[in-house]
C-alpha distance (Angstrom), angle and dihedral (degrees) to the residues before:
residue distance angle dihedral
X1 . . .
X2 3.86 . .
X3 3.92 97.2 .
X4 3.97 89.1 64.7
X5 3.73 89.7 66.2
X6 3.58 103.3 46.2
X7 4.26 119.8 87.9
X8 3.34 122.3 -165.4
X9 3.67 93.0 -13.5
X10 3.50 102.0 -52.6
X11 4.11 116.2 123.8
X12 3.80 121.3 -128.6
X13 3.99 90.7 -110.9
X14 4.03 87.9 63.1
X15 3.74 96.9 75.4
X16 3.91 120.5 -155.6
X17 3.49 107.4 -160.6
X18 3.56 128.7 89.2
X19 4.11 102.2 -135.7
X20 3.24 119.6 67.4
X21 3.66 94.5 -145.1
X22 3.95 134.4 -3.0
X23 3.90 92.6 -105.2
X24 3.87 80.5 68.9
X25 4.26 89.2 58.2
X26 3.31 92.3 63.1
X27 3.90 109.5 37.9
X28 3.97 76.3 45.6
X29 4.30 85.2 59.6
X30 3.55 95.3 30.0
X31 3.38 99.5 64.4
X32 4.37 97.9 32.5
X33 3.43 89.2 49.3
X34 4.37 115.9 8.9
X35 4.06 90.0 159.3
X36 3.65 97.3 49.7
X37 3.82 119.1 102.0
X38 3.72 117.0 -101.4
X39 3.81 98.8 171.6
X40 3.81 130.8 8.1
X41 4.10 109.1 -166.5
X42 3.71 117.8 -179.9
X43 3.67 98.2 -99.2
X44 4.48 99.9 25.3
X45 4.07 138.9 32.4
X46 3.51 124.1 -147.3
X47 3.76 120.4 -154.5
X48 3.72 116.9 -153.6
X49 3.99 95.5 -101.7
X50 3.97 88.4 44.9
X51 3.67 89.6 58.5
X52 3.36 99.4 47.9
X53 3.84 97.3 47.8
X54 3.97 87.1 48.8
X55 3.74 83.4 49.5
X56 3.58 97.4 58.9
X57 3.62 103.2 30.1
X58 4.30 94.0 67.7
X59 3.36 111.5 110.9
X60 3.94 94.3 -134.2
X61 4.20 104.8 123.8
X62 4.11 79.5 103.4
X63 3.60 106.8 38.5
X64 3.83 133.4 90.1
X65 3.57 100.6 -127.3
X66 4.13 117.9 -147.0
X67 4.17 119.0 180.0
X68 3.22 128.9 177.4
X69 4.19 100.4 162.5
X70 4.24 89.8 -122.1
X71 4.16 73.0 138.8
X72 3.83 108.7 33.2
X73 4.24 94.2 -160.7
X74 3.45 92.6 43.5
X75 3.85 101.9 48.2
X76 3.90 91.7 31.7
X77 4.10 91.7 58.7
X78 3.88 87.3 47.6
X79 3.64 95.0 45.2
X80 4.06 90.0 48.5
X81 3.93 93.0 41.5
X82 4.08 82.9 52.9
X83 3.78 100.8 49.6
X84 3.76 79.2 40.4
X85 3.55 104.5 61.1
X86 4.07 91.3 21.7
X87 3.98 101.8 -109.3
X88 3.68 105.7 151.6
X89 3.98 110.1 -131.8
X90 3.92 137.0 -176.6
X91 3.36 114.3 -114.3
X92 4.15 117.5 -161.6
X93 3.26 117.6 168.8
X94 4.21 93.5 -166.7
X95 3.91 86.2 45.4
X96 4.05 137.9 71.6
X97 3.65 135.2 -90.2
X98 3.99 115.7 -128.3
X99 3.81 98.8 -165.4
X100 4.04 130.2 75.6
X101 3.59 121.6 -154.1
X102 3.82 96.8 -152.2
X103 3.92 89.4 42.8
X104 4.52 90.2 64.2
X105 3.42 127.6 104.8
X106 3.89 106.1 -140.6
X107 3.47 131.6 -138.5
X108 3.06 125.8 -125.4
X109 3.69 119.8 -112.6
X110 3.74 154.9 -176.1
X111 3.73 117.2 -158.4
X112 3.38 116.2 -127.9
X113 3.77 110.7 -168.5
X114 3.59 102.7 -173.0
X115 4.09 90.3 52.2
X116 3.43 109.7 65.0
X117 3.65 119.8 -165.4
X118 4.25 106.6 -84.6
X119 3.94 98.1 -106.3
X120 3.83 120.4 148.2
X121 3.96 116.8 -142.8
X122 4.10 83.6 -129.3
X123 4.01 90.1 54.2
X124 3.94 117.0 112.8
X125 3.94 114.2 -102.1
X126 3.46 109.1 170.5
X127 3.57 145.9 -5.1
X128 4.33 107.7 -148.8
X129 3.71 121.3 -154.7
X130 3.48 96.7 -17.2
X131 3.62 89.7 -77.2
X132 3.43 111.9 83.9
X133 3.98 142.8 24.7
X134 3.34 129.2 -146.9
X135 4.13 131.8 -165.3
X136 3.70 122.1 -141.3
X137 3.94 93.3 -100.2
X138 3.83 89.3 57.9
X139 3.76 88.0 65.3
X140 3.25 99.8 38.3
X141 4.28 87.7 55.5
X142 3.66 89.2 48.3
X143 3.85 97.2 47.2
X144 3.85 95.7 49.7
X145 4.13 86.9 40.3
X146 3.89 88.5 67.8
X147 4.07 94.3 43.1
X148 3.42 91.3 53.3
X149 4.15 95.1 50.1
X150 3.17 97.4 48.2
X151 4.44 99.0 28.3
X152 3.11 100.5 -114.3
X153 3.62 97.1 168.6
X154 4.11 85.7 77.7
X155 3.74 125.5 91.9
X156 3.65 118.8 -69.1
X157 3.85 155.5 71.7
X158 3.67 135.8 -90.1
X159 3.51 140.1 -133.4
X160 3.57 139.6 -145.5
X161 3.80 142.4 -177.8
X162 3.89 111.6 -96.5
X163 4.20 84.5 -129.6
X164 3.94 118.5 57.6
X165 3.71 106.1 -160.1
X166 3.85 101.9 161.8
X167 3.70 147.8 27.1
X168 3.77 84.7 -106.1
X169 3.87 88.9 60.5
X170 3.70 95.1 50.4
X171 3.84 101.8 49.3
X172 3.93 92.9 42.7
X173 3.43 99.9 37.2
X174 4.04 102.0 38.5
X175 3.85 114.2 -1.0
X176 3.74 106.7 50.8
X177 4.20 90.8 40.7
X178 3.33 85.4 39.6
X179 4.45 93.9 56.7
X180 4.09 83.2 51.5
X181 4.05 101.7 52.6
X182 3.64 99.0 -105.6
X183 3.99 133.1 162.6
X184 3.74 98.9 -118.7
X185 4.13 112.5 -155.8
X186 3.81 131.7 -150.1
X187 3.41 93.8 170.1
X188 4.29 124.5 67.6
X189 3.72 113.9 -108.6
X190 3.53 107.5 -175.2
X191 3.68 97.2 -156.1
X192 4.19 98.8 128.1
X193 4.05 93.2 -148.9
X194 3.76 93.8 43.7
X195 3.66 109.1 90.0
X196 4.10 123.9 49.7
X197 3.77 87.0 -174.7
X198 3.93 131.7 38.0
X199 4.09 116.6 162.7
X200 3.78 113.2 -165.0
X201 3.69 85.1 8.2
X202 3.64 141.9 105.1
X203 3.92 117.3 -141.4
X204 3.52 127.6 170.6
X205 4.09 118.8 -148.3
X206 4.02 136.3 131.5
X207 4.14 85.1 -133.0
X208 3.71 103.5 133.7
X209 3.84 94.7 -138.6
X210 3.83 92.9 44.8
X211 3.74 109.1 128.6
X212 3.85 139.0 -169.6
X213 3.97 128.9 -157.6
X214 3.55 126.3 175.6
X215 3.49 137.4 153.1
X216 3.67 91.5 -162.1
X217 3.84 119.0 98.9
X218 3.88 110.7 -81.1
X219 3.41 144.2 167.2
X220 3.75 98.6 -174.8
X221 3.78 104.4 132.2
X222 3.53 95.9 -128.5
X223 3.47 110.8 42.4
X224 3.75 119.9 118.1
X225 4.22 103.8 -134.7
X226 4.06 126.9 -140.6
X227 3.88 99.1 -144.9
X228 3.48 94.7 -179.8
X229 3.41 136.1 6.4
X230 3.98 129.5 -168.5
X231 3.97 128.6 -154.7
X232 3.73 87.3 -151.0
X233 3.51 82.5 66.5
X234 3.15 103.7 50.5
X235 4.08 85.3 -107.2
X236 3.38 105.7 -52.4
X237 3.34 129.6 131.5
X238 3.87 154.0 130.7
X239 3.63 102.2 -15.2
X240 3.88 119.7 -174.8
X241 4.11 124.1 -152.4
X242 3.65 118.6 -137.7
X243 3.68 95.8 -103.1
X244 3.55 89.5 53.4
X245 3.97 109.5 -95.8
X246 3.65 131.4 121.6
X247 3.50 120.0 -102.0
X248 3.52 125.5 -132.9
X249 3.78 131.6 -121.9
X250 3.55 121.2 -162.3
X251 3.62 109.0 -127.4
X252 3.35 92.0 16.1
X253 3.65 142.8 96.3
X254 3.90 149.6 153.2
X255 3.64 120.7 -137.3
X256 4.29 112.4 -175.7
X257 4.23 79.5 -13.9
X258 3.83 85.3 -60.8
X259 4.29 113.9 133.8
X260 3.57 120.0 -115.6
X261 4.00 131.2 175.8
X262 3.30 160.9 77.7
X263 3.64 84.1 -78.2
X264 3.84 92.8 66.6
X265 3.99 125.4 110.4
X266 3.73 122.3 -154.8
X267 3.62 119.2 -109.5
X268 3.57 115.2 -113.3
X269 4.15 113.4 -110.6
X270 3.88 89.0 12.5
X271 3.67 107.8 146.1
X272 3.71 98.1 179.0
């Protein structure tokens, strides 16, 4: 059972990300950068420090949280506000959501940068489909896996699909970006130079670090293609460059097109 979490060597008690929970990502952001978009819906922006206050100001430490992203801002805040404050939830993507943003009663709060919320990297976060559960340092692995492939840390925005149907959707689209600082769009914005990272979308722009990922059928030359994608994984999978190399995941591997990593969750009822 151990072997499956080790990469390149390197045990699952030797951790290899630099937060110690994702609270920590965004009181990191919020205070660096508190007027810088987060999220842009259709209808509402969300700088960094409004997200975090919204984050820990839901009144969820007694709930039993269910998402299933039927509505992407409401589910998405939730989802964020849970990693945030380290209340495990179930996500299902074919199921229902039981909780309504607009419908909590807030708490009030006073940010306190330098205190992040007590969540351990081995704590549960979610469980996804019923299938599989995944701990707080799983996300965090798979989040800074995708900023490093596609350098996030460099100057830019992101965008993602206005619909988030999979686990695939929701660490490309908004987790990953989301570990590196970036303006995350739901809404088009046709500027061609705008956007360094697009998943599921295509942009056009002559910006060196501008990057493509689908896992849609393309034949746009320079798109970089998911193959395969695993939920064990947290969605990542075989990804393919556009000159025709595999790209590498930190944390991440596939041996014989089986998953390995620190990035891994454990499937509920395995006994193996």
């Amino acid at each position: 059972m151990k072997n499956k979490y080790e990469y390149l060597g390197v045990p699952i008690d030797e951790k290899i990300v630099p937060f110690p929970n994702f609270g920590s990502v965004l009181l990191q952001h919020a205070r660096e950068f508190p007027d810088k978009i987060a999220l842009q819906f259709k209808n509402r922006n969300y700088s960094y420090k409004a997200l975090l206050e919204e984050c820990l100001s839901l009144p969820l430490s007694d709930k039993i949280v269910q998402l299933s992203f039927m509505s992407i801002e409401n589910d998405l805040i939730i989802l964020l506000s849970c990693l945030c404050l380290g209340i495990p939830f179930k996500l299902d993507f074919k199921g229902s959501s039981n909780l309504i943003l607009k419908d909590l009663e807030k708490n009030e709060i006073q940010i306190k940068y330098f205190e992040p919320p007590y969540v351990r990297l081995d704590d549960k976060a979610f469980i996804l489909n019923e299938n599989y559960e995944f701990s707080q340092y799983n996300v965090l692995v798979a989040s800074q896996a995708i900023g490093n492939a596609f350098k996030l840390f460099r100057d830019g925005a992101a965008y993602c699909p206005e619909n988030i149907s999979s686990i695939t959707d929701l660490v490309f689209g908004v987790l990953g970006p989301l570990y590196f600082a970036k303006s995350i769009y739901f809404t088009f914005n046709d500027n061609p130079d705008f956007y360094q990272y697009a998943w599921n979308r295509m942009i056009k722009s002559d910006l060196r670090d501008a990057v493509m990922v689908t896992n849609h059928d393309s034949n746009h030359k320079n798109i970089f293609r998911l193959k395969n994608s695993f939920e064990q994984a947290l969605g990542l999978g075989k990804l393919i460059s556009p000159n025709g190399k595999g790209v590498v995941f930190l944390g991440f591997e596939l041996d014989n097109d089986v998953p390995k990593g620190h990035c891994l969750g454990n499937q509920i009822n395995d006994n193996e």
